[in-house]
N, C-alpha and C positions, 0 to 999 in steps of 0.2 A: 330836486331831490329832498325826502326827507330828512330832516337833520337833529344830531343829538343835540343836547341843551350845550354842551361844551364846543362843538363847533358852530354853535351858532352867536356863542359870545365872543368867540375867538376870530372868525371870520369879522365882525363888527367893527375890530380892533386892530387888524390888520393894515397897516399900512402900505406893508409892500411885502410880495414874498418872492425871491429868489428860485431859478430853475432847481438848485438845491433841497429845497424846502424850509430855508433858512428866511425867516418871517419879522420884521419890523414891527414889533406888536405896541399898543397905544394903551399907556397905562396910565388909568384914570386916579389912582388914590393909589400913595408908598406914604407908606408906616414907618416910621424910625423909632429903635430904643438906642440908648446910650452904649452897648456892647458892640454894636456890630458896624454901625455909622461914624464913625470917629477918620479911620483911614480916608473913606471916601469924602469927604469934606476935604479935608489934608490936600488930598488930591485935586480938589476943584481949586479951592488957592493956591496952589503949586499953578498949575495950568492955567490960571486966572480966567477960572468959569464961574459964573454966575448959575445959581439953582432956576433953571427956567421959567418955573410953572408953583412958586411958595404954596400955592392956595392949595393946591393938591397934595401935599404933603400934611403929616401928622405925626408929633413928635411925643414921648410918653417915655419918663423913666420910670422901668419896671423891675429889671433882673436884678440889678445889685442894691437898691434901697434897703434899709432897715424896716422891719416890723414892729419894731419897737425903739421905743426915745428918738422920736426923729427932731425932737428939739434942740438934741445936742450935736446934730448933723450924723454923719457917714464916718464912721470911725477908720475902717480900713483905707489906705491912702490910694491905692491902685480903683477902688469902686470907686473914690469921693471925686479923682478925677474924670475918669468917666462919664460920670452922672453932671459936672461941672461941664464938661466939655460940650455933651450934648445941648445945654441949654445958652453956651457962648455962642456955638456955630447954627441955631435956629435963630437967636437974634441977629445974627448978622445977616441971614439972610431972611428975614421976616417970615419961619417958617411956625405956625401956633405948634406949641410947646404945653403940656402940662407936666409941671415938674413936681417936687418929692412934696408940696406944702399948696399944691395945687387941688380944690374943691375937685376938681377934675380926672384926678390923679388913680390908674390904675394898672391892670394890666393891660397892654396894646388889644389885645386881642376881647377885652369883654368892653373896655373904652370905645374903641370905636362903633362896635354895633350899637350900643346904647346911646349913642351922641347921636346916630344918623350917618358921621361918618361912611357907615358900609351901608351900601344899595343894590340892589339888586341889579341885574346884567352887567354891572362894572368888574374892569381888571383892578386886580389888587394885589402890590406886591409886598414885601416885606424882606429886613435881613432876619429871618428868623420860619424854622422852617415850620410853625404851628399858625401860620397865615394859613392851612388850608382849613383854619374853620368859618371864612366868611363867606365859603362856597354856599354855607347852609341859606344862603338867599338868594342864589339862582347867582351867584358870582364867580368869576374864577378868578381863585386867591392861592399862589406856591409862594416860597421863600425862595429869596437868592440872595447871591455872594455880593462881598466889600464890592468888587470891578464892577457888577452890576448892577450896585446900589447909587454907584457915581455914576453911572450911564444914566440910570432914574434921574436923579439929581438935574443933572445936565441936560436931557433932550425929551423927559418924558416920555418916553419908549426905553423899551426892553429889544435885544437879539435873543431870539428861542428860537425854535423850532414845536410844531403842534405835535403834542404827545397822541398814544394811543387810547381808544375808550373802552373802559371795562363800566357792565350797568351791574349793580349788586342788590337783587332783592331780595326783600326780607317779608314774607311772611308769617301767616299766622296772627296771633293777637298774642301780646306783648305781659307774662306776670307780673301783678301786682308787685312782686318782690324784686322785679328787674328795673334798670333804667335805663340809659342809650349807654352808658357806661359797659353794663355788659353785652349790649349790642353791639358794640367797639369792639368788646376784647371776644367777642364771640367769632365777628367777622375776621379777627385779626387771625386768630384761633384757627380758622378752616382756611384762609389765604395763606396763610404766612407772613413773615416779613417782609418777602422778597416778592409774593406771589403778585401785586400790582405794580413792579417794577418798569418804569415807562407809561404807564398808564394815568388817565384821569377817571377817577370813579364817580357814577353816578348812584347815590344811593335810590333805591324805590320800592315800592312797595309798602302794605298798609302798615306794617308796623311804622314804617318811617314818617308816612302820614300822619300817625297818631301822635308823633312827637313835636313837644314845643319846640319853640326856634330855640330857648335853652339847650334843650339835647339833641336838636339839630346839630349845634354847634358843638356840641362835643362827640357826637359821629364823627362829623367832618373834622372836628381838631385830628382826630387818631385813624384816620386817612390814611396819615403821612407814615404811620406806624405799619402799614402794609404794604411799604415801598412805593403808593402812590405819589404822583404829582401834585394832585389837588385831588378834595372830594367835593361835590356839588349835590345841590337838591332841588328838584324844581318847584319854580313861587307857588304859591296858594293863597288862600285865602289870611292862613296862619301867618306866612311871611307877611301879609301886607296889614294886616293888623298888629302886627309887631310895631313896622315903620313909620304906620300911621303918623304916629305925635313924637318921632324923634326930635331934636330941635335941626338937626342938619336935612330933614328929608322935605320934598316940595309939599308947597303948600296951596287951597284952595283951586282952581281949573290946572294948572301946574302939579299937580299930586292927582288929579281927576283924569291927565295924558301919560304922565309916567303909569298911573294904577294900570290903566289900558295895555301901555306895551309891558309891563312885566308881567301882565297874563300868558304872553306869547313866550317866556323863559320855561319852556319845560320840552323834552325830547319829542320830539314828531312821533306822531304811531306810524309804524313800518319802519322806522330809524333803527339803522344796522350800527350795533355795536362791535368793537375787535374783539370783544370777550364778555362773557353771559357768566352769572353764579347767582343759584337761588337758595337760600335758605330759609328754613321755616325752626322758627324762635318761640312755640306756643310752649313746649317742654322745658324751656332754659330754666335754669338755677343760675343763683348769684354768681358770677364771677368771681375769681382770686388766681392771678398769676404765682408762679413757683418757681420760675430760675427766673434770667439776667437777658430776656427776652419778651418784647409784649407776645407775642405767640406761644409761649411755655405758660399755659394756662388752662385752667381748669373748672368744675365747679365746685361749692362751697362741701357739698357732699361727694366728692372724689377723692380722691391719694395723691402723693405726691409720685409721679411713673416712675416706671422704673428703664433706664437706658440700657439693659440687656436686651427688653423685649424690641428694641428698636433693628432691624434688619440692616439698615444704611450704614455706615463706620464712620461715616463725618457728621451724621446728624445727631449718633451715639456717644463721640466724643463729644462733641456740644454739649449735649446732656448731661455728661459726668461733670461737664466742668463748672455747667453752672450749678450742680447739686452742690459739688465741693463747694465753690463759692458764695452759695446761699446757707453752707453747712446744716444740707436737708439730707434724711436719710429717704431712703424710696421706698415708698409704700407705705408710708404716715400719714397718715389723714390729715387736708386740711385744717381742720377744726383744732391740731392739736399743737399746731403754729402758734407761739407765743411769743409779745410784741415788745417794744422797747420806746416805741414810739408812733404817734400817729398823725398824720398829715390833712385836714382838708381845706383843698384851697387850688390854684392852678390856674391857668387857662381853659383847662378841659372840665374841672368842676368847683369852679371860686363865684358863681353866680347865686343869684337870691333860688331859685328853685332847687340847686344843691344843696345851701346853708339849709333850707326850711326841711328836704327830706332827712339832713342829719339829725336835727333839732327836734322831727317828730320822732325820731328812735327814742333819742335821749329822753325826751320829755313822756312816752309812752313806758320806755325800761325802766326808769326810774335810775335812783343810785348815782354812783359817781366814779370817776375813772378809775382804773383796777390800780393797785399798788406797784404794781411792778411797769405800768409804763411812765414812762420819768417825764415825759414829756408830750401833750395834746395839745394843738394846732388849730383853731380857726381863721382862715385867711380871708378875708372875702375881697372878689376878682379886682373890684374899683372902690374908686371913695362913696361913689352912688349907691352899690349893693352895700356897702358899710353902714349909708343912712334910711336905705329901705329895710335891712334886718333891721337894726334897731328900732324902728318908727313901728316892728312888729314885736319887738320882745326878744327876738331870735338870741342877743347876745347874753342876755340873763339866760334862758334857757345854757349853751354852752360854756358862761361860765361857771353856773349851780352845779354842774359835773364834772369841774374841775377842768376844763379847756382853759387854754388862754387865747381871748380873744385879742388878733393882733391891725395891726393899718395894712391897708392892701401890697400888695408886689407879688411877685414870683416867688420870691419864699421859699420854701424847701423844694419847691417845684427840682431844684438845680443848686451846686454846691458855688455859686457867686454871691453868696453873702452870709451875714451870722447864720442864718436857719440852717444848720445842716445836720448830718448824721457822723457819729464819730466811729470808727473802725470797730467793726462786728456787731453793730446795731443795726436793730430789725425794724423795719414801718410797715404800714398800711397806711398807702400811700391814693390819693385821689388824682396824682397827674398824670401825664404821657409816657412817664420811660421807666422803666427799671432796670437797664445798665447798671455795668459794672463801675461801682464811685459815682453815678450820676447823682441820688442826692448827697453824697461824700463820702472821701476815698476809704473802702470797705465795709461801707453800706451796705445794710439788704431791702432791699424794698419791693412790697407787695402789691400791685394794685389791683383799685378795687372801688366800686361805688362810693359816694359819700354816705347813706343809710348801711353799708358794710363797716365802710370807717369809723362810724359812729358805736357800732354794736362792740366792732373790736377794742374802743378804750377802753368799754361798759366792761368787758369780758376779760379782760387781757389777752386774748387769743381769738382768730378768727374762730367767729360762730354762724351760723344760716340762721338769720333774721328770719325767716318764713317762720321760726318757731322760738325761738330768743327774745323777740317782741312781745309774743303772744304769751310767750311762758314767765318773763319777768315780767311784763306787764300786770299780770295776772297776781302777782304775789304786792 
C-alpha cells in the first residue's frame, strides 16, 4: 500500500498493536522541562523504577527561569523549586540536563533541533503540547501527560492509539511581507481550532517548500493550535542540510545511511489521506489575530468583525466575548490597535531567522520604540541563537530601539515567570496562544510575526509593514 509520511513512522515504532487499535508505540527521544516532569519522577521512586533508557532523554529548564539577573537565582519560591527539582531527578538518574547557567541552555523545543537532538523519522514526545514542532523533520512529535511521561521514563514506549491524517497544502508563492508565521495563523484561520481534531497534519506544498526548517518549525509548532496531534513535513534536501553538522547527528558512512533512508520520509504518491484542504497563500497579507482565539484572526488591512454578521449563536457569543475581553469595538481597523507591550521570543518565533527579520524592520525604520509601549522584549529561543545574534550585531540593532535584550526562556511566551502582562495590557505577541490570562491574568494579546512585532514598537500600534518599512524607511 502506499503510505502517508505519518503512518510510515508510526508503523516503524510500533511494537505491538492490540485488536482494539490500541498500539505500544517506541519512543525514541522524551524531552523533559521542569513544569510538567516533577510528579512522574515522584512516581518512579515511589514505585522504585529506574528511568530505562537515560540516553534518550533530554532535560532543559525553560518555562519558569528568569530573563534577567540570573546571577542572583530564581526569586519566586514555587519556580526555584521546580527548576531545582528538575536538575536533582536528572542527576539521579544520569539523564543530560542543561540548566539555567548552562552554555546549552534554552528552550526545549529550539535546543533540541540545534543540538542534533531531533532527527528525522524518530518519535518524539514531550510534557508539553508545542512538541509538535519537531515534525518539521519528517518526525512525529505530540505532547503528553504527567502518567505518560512516567510510562516514558519507565519503558520507553508510549500506549496511543494512531490518529487520523489530514494533508494541508499550501500553494501559490509566499509575500515578501509574509513568513510561516502567517502561514500558521492563515491555516489556523480557515481550519479552526477544532477543525484538525484527531488528526495528524501533513503540511505540503510549495509554499511549504520554500520554507526554512526555521519556519518549518513554526508551522508545525502552531499545528497544535488547530486541534491537531502533530504536524509533520517531508525531509528534503533543506531538512538534511539543516542536520548535516548538528553535533548529535550521524556522522561520516553513518550520516551517508541515515541521508539514504530519510529520503524515503515523505507520503507515497497515490497515499490516501482521511482529509485534503488546499489553500493558496499568493494574496496573504500580514497576519494579526483579534480575540482570545488563534483562529479570531485576520489581516493587517481588515477590521476587527463584527459577531452580528455571524448566523451561528455559539460561535456569535464567542465573538462577543472575546471582543468584550479584548475591549475591541467591531469594525476598527486593525491598524488602529494600540500596544502596551511587545513580545518576540517563543518556541514558535525565538530563532536567529526571527531575531534577524525583526532587526531588519527596526534597522530599515529607523527610530525608537513608541512612547506609550512601556515595555519591548527580545527573547532569543537558546543560549546559541543568543551568541549567533550577537556574533551578527542583532542585539545592538534591538537595543538602539529601545528593546531589552534578555537570556533565553519561554518568557512572556506564558505567565510562569517575571515576564508577564499585568491586567488590561495589550501585546503583540510572536508566540502560540492568546487565550484568555495566557501571557497574564487580563492580558490581551495579539499575535503576529516577528517583522510585525518589530513595526508595532516602532508605531505603537499595529501597522502593515508592506508600507511602514518602506515609508519610514524612506524618511
Amino acid at each position: 500500500m502506499n503510505q502517508t509520511l505519518y503512518d510510515k513512522i508510526f508503523d516503524a515504532h510500533a511494537v505491538r498493536t492490540d485488536a482494539n487499535g490500541t498500539t505500544l508505540l517506541y519512543i525514541d527521544r522524551h524531552l523533559l522541562n521542569e513544569v510538567t516532569s516533577p510528579q512522574a519522577f515522584e512516581s518512579l521512586r515511589h514505585e522504585r523504577r529506574p528511568v530505562w533508557r537515560p540516553r534518550a532523554n533530554l532535560a532543559v529548564a525553560d518555562h519558569n527561569v528568569p530573563t534577567t539577573a540570573r546571577e542572583f537565582g530564581i526569586a519566586d519560591p514555587v519556580s526555584r523549586i521546580q527548576v531545582d527539582a528538575l536538575r536533582e531527578n536528572c542527576e539521579r538518574s544520569a539523564i543530560a540536563h542543561y540548566g539555567m547557567s548552562d552554555a546549552r541552555q534554552g528552550i526545549i523545543h529550539v535546543v533540541a533541533p540545534e543540538r542534533g537532538n531531533t532527527l528525522p523519522g524518530m518519535t518524539i514526545v514531550c510534557g508539553d503540547s508545542h512538541t509538535s514542532t519537531h515534525g518539521a523533520f519528517g518526525a512525529l512529535a505530540f505532547g503528553i501527560g504527567t502518567s505518560e511521561i512516567e510510562h516514558v521514563l519507565a519503558t520507553q514506549t508510549l500506549i496511543t492509539r494512531r490518529s487520523r491524517t489530514m494533508r494541508v497544502t499550501v500553494n501559490g508563492v509566499l509575500p515578501a511581507s509574509c513568513s510561516a508565521k502567517d502561514v500558521a495563523l492563515a491555516v489556523i484561520g480557515a481550519l479552526g481550532t477544532a477543525g484538525a481534531t484527531g488528526y495528524a497534519i501533513e503540511f505540503a506544498g510549495p509554499v511549504v517548500r520554500a520554507l526554512s526548517m526555521e519556519g518549518r518549525m513554526t508551522l508545525c509548532n502552531m499545528s497544535i493550535e488547530a486541534g491537531a496531534r502533530a504536524g509533520l513535513i517531508a525531509v528534503d534536501d533543506t531538512t538534511l542540510d539543516y542536520c548535516r553538522t548538528r553535533e548529535h547527528a550521524p556522522r561520516g558512512e553513518a550520516w551517508e545511511r541515515s541521508a539514504r533512508a530519510w529520503r524515503e520520509l515523505r507520503s507515497d504518491d497515490g497515499a490516501r489521506f482521511d482529509a485534503e484542504h488546499t489553500l493558496d497563500l499568493s494574496a496573504l497579507s500580514p497576519q494579526v489575530t483579534w480575540g482570545t482565539s488563534p483562529e479570531m484572526v485576520t489581516g493587517i488591512d481588515g477590521r476587527v468583525p463584527d459577531p452580528a454578521d455571524i448566523d451561528d449563536a455559539g460561535r456569535r457569543a464567542s465573538w462577543q466575548r472575546a471582543l468584550d475581553y479584548m475591549d475591541l469595538r467591531a469594525g476598527s481597523p486593525i491598524e488602529s490597535i494600540a500596544l502596551d507591550k511587545v513580545f518576540i521570543g517563543s518556541c514558535t518565533n525565538g530563532r536567529l531567522e526571527d531575531l534577524r527579520a525583526a532587526a531588519d524592520v527596526l534597522r530599515t525604520a529607523g527610530g525608537r520604540v513608541a512612547p506609550n509601549v512601556r515595555l519591548a522584549l527580545a527573547v532569543p529561543g537558546s543560549q546559541q541563537v543568543k551568541r549567533d545574534a550577537e556574533a551578527q550585531g542583532l542585539h545592538e540593532v534591538f537595543i538602539d530601539a529601545g528593546f531589552e535584550w534578555r537570556e533565553p526562556g519561554c518568557s512572556m511566551c506564558l505567565a510562569m515567570n517575571a515576564d508577564r502582562l499585568e491586567a488590561g495590557e495589550r501585546v503583540a505577541s510572536t508566540s502560540n496562544r492568546n487565550f484568555e490570562g495566557r501571557q497574564g491574568a487580563g492580558g490581551r494579546s495579539h499575535l503576529v510575526s516577528p517583522a510585525m512585532a518589530a513595526a508595532a514598537a516602532l508605531a505603537g500600534r499595529f501597522v502593515d509593514i508592506r508600507t511602514f518599512v518602506r515609508i519610514t524607511g524612506d524618511k
